[in-house]
SEBADREN-909964 format. One record per residue (C-alpha): residue number from 1; x, y, z. Coordinates in nm, 4 decimals, padded with zeros to 6 digits. Layout:
REM SEBADREN-909964
i->NUM, east->X, north->Y, up->Z;
...
This chain:
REM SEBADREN-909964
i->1, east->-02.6936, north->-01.5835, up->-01.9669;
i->2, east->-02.3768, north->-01.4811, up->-02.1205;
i->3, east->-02.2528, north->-01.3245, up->-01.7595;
i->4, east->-02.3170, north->-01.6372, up->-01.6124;
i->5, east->-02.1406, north->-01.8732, up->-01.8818;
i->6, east->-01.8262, north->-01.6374, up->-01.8398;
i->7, east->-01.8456, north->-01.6693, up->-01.4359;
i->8, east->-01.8663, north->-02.0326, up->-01.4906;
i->9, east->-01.5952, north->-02.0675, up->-01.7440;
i->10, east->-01.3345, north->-01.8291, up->-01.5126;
i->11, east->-01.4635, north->-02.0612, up->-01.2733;
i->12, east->-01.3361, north->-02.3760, up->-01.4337;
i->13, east->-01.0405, north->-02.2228, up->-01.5947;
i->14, east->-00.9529, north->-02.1151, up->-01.1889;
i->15, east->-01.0046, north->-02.4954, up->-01.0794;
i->16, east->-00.8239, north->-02.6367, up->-01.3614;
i->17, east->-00.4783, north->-02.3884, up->-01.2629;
i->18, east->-00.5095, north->-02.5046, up->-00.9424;
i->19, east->-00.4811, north->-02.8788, up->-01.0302;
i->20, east->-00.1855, north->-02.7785, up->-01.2637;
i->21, east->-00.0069, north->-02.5250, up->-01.0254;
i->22, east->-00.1578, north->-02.6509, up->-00.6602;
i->23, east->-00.2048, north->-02.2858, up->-00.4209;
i->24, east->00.0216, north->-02.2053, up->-00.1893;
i->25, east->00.0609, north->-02.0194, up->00.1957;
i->26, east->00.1559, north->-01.6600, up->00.1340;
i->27, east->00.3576, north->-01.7275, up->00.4396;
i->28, east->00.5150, north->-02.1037, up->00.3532;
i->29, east->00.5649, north->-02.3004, up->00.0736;
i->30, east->00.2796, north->-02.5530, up->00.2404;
i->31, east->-00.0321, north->-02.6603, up->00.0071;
i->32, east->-00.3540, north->-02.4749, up->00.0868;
i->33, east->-00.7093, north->-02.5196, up->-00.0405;
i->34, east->-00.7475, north->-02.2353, up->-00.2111;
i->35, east->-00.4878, north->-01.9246, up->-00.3190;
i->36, east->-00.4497, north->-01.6093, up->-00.0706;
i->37, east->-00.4346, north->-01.8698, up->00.2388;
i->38, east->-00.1966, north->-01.8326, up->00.5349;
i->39, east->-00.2135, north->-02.0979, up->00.8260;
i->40, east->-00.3667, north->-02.0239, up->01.1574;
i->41, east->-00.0358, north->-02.0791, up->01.3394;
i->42, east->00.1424, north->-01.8446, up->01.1105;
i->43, east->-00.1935, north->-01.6031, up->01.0690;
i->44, east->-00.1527, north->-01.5378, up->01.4917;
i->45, east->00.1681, north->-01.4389, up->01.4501;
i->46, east->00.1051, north->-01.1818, up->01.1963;
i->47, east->00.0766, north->-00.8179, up->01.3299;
i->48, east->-00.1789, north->-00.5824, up->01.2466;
i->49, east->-00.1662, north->-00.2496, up->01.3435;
i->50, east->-00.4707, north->-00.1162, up->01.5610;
i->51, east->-00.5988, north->00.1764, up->01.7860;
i->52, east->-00.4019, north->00.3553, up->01.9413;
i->53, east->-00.1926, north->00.4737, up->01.6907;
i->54, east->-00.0995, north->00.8765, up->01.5917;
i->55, east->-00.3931, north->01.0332, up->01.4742;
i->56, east->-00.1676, north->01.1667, up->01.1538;
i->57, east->00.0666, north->00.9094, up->01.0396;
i->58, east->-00.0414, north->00.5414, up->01.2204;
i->59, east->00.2258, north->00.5171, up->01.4214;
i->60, east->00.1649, north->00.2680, up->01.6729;
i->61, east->00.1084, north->00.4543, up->02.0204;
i->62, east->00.1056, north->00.2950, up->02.4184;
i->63, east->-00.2234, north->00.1385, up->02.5220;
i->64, east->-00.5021, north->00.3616, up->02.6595;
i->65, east->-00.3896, north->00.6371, up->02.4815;
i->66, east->-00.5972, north->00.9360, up->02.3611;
i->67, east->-00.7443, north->00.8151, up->02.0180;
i->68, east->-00.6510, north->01.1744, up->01.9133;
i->69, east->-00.2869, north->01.1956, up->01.9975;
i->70, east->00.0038, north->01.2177, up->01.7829;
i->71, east->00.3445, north->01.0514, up->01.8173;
i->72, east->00.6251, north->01.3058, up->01.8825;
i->73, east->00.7546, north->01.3033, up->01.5040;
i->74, east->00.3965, north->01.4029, up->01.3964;
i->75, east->00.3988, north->01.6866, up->01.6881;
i->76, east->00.7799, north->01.8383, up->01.5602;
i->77, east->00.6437, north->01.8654, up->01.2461;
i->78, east->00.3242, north->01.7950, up->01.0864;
i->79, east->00.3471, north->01.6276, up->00.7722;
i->80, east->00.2570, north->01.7850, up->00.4682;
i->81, east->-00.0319, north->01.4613, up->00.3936;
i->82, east->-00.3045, north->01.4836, up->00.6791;
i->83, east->-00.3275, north->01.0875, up->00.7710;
i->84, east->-00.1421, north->00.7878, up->00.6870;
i->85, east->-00.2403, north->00.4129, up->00.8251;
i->86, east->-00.1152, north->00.0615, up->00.7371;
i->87, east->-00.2486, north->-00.2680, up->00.7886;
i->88, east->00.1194, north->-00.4559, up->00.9067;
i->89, east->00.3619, north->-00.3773, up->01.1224;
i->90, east->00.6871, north->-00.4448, up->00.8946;
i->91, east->00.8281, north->-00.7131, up->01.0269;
i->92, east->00.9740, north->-01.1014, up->00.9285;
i->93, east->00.6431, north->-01.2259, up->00.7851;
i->94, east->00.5409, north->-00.8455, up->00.6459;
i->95, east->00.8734, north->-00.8907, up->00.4719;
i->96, east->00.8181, north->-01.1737, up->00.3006;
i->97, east->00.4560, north->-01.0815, up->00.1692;
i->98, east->00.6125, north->-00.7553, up->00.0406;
i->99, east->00.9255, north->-00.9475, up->-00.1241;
i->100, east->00.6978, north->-01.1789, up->-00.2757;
i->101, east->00.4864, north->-00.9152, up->-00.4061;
i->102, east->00.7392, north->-00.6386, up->-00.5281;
i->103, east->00.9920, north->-00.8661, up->-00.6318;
i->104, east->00.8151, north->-01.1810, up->-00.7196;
i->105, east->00.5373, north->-01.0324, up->-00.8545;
i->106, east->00.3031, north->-01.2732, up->-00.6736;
i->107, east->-00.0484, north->-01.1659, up->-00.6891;
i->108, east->-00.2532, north->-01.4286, up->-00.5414;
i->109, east->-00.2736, north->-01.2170, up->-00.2226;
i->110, east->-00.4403, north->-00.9026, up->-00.3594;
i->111, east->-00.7398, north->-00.9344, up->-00.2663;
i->112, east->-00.6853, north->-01.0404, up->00.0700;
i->113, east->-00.4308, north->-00.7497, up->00.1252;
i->114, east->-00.6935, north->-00.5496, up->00.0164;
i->115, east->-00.9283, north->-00.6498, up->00.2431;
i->116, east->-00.6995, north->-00.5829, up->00.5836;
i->117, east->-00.6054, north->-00.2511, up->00.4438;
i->118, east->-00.9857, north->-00.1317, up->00.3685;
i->119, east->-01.0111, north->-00.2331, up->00.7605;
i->120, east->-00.7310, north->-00.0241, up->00.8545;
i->121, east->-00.8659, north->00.2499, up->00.6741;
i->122, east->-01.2139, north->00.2661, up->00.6550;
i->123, east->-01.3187, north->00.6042, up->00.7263;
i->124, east->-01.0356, north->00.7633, up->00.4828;
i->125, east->-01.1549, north->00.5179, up->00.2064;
i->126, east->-01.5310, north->00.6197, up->00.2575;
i->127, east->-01.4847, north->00.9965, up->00.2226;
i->128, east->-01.2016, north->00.9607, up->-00.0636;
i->129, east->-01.2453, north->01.0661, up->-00.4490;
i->130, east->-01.0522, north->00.8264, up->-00.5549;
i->131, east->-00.7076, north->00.6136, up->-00.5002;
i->132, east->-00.3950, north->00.6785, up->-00.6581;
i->133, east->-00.0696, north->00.4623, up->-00.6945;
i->134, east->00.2543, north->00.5845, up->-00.5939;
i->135, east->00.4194, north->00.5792, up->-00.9322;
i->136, east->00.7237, north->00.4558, up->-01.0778;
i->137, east->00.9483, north->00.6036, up->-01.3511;
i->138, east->00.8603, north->00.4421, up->-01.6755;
i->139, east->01.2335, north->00.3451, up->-01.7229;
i->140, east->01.2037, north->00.0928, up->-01.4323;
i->141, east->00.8565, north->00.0089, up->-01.4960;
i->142, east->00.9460, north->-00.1190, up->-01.8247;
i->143, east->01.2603, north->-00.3175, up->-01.6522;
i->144, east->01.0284, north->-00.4663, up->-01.4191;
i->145, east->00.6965, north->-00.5057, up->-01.6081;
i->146, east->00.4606, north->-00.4401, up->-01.3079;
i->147, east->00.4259, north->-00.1429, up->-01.0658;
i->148, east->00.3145, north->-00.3409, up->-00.7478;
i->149, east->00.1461, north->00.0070, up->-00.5756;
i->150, east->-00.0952, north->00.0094, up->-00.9019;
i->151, east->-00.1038, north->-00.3689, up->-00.8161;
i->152, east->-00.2330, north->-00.2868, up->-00.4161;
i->153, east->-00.4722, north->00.0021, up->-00.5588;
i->154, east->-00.6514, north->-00.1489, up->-00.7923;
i->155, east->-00.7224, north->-00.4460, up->-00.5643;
i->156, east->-00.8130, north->-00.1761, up->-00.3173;
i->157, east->-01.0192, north->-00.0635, up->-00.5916;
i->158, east->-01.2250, north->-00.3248, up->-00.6025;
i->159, east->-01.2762, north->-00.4129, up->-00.2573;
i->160, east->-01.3338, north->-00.0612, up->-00.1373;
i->161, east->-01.5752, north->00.0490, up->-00.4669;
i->162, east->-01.3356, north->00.3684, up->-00.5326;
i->163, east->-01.2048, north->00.4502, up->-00.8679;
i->164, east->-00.8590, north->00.3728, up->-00.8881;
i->165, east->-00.6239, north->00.7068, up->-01.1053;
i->166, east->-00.3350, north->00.4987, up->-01.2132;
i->167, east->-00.2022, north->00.8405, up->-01.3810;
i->168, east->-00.3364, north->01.0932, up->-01.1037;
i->169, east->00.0413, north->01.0790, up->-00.9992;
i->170, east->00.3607, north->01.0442, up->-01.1973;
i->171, east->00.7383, north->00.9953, up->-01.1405;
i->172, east->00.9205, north->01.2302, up->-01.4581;
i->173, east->01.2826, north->01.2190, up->-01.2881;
i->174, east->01.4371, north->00.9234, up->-01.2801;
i->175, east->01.6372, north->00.8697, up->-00.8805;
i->176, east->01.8338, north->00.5928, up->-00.7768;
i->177, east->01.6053, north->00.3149, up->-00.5494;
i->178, east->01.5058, north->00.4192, up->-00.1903;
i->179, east->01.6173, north->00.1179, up->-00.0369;
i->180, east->01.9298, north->00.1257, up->00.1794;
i->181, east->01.9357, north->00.5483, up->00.2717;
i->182, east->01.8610, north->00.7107, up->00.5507;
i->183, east->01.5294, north->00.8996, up->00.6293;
i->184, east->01.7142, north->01.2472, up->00.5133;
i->185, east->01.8942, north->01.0946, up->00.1771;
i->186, east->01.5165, north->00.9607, up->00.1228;
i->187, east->01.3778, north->01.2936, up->00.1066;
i->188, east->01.6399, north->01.4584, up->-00.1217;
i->189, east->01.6065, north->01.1319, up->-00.3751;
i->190, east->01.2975, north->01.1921, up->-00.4366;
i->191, east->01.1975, north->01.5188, up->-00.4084;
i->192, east->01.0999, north->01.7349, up->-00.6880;
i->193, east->01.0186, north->01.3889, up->-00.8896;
i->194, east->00.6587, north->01.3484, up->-00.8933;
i->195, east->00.4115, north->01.5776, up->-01.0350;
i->196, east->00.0254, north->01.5049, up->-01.0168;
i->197, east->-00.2044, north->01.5649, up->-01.2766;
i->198, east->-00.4593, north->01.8695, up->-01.2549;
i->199, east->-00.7683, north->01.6455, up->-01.2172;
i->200, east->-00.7115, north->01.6154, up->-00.8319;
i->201, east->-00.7806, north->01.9976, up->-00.7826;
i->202, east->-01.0176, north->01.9699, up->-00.5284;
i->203, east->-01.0281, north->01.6012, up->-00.4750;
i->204, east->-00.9609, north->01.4049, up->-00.1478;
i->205, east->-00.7215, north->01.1454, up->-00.2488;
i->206, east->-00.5723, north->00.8329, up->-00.1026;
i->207, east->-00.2117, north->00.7386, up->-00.2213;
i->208, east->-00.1225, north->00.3628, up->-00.2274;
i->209, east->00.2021, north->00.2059, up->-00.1634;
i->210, east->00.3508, north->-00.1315, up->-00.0784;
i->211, east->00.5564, north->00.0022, up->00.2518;
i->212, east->00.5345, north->00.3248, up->00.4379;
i->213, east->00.9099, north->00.3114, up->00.5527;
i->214, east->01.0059, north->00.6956, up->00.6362;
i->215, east->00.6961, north->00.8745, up->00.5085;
i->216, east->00.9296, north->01.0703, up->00.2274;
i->217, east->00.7606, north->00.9142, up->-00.0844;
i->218, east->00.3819, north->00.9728, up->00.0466;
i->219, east->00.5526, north->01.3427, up->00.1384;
i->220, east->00.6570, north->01.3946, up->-00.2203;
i->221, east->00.3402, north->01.2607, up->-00.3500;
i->222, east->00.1425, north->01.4379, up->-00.0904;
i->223, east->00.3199, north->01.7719, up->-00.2122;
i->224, east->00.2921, north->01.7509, up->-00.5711;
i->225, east->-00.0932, north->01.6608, up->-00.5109;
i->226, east->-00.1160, north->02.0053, up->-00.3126;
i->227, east->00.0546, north->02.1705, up->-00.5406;
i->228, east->-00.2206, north->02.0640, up->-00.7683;
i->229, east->-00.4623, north->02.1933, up->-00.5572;
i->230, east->-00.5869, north->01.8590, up->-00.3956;
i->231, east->-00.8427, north->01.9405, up->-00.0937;
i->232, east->-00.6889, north->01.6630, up->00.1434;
i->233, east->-00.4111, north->01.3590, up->00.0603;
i->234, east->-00.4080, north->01.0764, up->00.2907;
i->235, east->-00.1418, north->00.7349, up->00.2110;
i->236, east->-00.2669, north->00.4002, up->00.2360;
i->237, east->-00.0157, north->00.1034, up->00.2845;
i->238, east->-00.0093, north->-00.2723, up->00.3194;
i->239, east->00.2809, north->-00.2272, up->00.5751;
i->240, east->00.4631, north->00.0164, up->00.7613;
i->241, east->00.8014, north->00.0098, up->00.9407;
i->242, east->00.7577, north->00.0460, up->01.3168;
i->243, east->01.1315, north->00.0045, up->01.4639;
i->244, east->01.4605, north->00.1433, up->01.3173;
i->245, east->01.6026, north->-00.1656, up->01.2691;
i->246, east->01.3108, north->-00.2504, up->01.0538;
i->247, east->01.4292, north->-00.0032, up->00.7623;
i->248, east->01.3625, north->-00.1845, up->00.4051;
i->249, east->01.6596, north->-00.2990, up->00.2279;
């Protein structure tokens, strides 16, 4: 009885916010009936990545391609996580969910974000130990308040049925932000700033972030998980950048 008085009550409290603050699109500043909504005009036009894409890092690939194939990056030089999907392709309307998120710190589209990237990822989610947020140093958390990758993961959490490790990974060095360098100046920022705690030894572990935009902070985190002696590390995003012109700012 006392479960079902607090569903009802979080039930009420959630209608009565919506009176006072009405939901709105994710994608518009348009009224919807409930929060986490996007309209079907603007819904179509987002695009989710699907088959075929590189067997290691997502990477969208031509139609009726081998469901085994890797792009050409992933051939040069095989990255040092062994798979990485996303549910977006990063572009205008990916942006703006991401903004919202990271810099807005609007959460009423969790759980649906959640959702498309469990369907993105199903078979890595099903054999993973557990998921792990790529972290931020605490100097910036405490600037911003909110890590938005812990945000995605434990919503993942939850919609998946994994246990979510928000300190399986941290950030101890302190780099200027990612956004705005090159693919090479990405690397050197921030590597050698992560370390991951010795509880992954042995663990298969999904990493969590907002954007995959160069792979270089799923390759740091991927390298200080090995280093712990993680079995396999695989990254997980809500978006990834598929054209050059794309790069996150």
């Amino acid at each position: 009885m006392r479960a079902s008085a607090q569903i009802r009550k979080r039930g009420a409290l959630s209608k009565l916010s919506d009176l006072i603050w009405p939901p709105r699109s994710l994608l518009s500043d348009a009224f919807v009936d409930r929060p986490g909504v996007i309209e079907p005009a603007l819904w179509a036009e987002l695009h989710f990545l699907s088959a075929p894409v590189c067997a290691c890092c997502g990477f969208p690939l031509p139609e009726n391609g081998d469901p085994e194939a890797v792009c050409g990056a992933c051939a040069g030089a095989k990255p040092v996580y062994d798979t990485a999907r996303a549910a977006l392709a990063y572009d205008d309307h990916a942006r703006r969910l991401i903004l919202d998120l990271k810099r807005g710190g609007r959460r009423d589209g969790l759980p649906v974000f959640a959702r498309w990237m469990v369907a993105a990822a199903a078979p890595m989610l099903e054999r993973a130990d557990f998921i792990a947020p790529t972290p931020m140093h605490w100097t910036r958390l405490a600037v911003r308040s909110f890590n938005q990758a812990a945000w995605l993961a434990q919503a993942l959490s939850e919609s998946c049925g994994k246990p979510w490790k928000p300190g399986a990974l941290t950030r101890f060095k302190r780099r200027k932000s990612q956004a705005g360098l090159s693919a090479s100046e990405r690397r050197r920022n921030v590597g050698g700033a992560i370390r991951a705690s010795a509880r992954c030894k042995g663990k298969i572990v999904v990493v969590v972030d907002d954007v995959f935009t160069t792979g270089a902070t799923l390759e740091a985190c991927a390298r200080a998980l090995r280093k712990a002696g993680a079995a396999e590390v695989h990254g997980l995003t809500l978006a990834r950048v598929v054209r050059p012109a794309d790069i996150v700012a």
